[in-house]
Structures are given as C-alpha cells and as structure tokens.
C-alpha positions in Angstrom: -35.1 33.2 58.0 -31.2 33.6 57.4 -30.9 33.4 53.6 -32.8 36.4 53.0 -30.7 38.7 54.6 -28.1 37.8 51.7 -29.9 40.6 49.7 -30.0 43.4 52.8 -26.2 42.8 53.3 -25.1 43.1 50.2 -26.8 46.3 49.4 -26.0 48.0 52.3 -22.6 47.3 51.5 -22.3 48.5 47.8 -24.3 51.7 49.3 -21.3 51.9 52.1 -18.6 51.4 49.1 -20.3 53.7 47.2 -20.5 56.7 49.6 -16.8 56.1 50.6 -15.9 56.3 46.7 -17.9 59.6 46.2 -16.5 61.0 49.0 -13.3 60.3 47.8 -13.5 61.0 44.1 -15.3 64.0 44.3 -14.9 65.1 47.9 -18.5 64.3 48.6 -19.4 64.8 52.2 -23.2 64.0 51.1 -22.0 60.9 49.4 -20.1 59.8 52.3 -23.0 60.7 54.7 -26.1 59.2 52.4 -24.0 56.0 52.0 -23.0 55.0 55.1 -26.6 55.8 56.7 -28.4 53.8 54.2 -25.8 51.2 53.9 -26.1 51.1 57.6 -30.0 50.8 57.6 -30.0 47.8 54.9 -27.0 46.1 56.9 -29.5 46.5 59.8 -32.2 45.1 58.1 -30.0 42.3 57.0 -29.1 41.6 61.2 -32.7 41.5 61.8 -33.7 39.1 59.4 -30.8 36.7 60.4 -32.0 37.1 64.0 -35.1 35.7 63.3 -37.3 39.5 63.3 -37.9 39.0 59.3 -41.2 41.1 59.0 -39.0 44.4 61.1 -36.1 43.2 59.0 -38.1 43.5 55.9 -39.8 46.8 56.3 -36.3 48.1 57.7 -35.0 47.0 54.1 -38.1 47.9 52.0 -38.0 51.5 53.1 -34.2 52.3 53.1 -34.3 51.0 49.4 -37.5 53.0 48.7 -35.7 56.0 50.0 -32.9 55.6 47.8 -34.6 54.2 44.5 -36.5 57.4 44.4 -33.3 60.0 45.5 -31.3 58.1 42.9 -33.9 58.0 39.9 -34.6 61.3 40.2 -31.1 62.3 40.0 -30.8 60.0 36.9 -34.0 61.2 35.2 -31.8 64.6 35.5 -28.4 63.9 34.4 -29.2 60.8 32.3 -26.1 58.9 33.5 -26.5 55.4 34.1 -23.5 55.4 36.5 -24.0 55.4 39.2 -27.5 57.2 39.7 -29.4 54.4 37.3 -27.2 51.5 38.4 -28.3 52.7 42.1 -31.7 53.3 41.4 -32.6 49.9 39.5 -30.6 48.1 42.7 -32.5 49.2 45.0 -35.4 49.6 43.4 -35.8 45.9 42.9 -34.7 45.4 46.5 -37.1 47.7 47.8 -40.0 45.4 45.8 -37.9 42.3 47.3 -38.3 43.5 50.5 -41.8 44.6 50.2 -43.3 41.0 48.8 -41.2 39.7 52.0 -42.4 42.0 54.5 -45.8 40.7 53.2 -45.3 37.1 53.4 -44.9 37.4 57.1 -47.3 40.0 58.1 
C-alpha cells in the first residue's frame, strides 16, 4: 500500500509544473489544460493507492502515463528535442510500465 503512491504523486506534479510553465512561457492554454488534467489523474491515482484501492490506483496511473508517453513521444519523434517532449515521454513511460507490473500484482 502507501509507498507506492510516491511514484503517482510525484508525476502528477512535474505534469501540473509543467503545464503551468508552458502556459506561461509560451502562452499555452493546451499546456496548461493537458497538465493539470493529467497531473490531476496521476495525483488521483496516487490518493487511491494510499487509501488502500491499489489495483484502481494502479490502472488510474498506468493509463494517464500511457496517454502521455505516447502524446509526448510522438511530439518528440517530430521535433527531436529532448526537452521537454523526450524528458516527458521517458518519465512517464516508465511510470506507465511501473504502474502496469503493479496493477498486475494485485489483480
């Protein structure tokens, strides 16, 4: 239980931070929006585990990270900038397999 959600709740706030800083560098209202919904999904996640629901918890986690892993790697396969689209996508990638192994473990 509990030390798991470590992972959820530190993602989900980089991916907050991270929307809030697009939307301020480069007055990005999709920033702002895509950050604070997944940021809010993987702090949710995070909540659930610590309550004790770790298999919802898990899959709540496993797909918000999917969902950004792939938005964000294809947006660096096109601009080939490691920051912040590759940084993003490797984050959340590995959460997302994180997640996934956990979810297993207590289906």
């Amino acid at each position: 239980m509990g030390g798991s959600a470590h992972l959820s709740l530190t993602v989900g706030t980089l991916l907050i931070g991270g929307g809030i800083m697009g939307y301020v560098r480069k007055d990005s209202m999709a920033s702002l929006a895509a950050g604070t919904t997944f940021g809010g999904l993987m702090i949710g996640s995070g909540l659930l585990i610590q309550a004790g629901r770790d298999y919802e918890g898990h899959v709540v986690g496993a797909a918000a990270s999917g969902v950004v892993a792939a938005a964000m790697g294809a947006r660096f396969v096109r601009s080939r900038a490691f920051m912040p689209a590759g940084a993003v996508s490797l984050l959340t990638a590995a959460s997302a397999a994180y997640h996934c192994k956990k979810a297993s473990e207590w289906q």
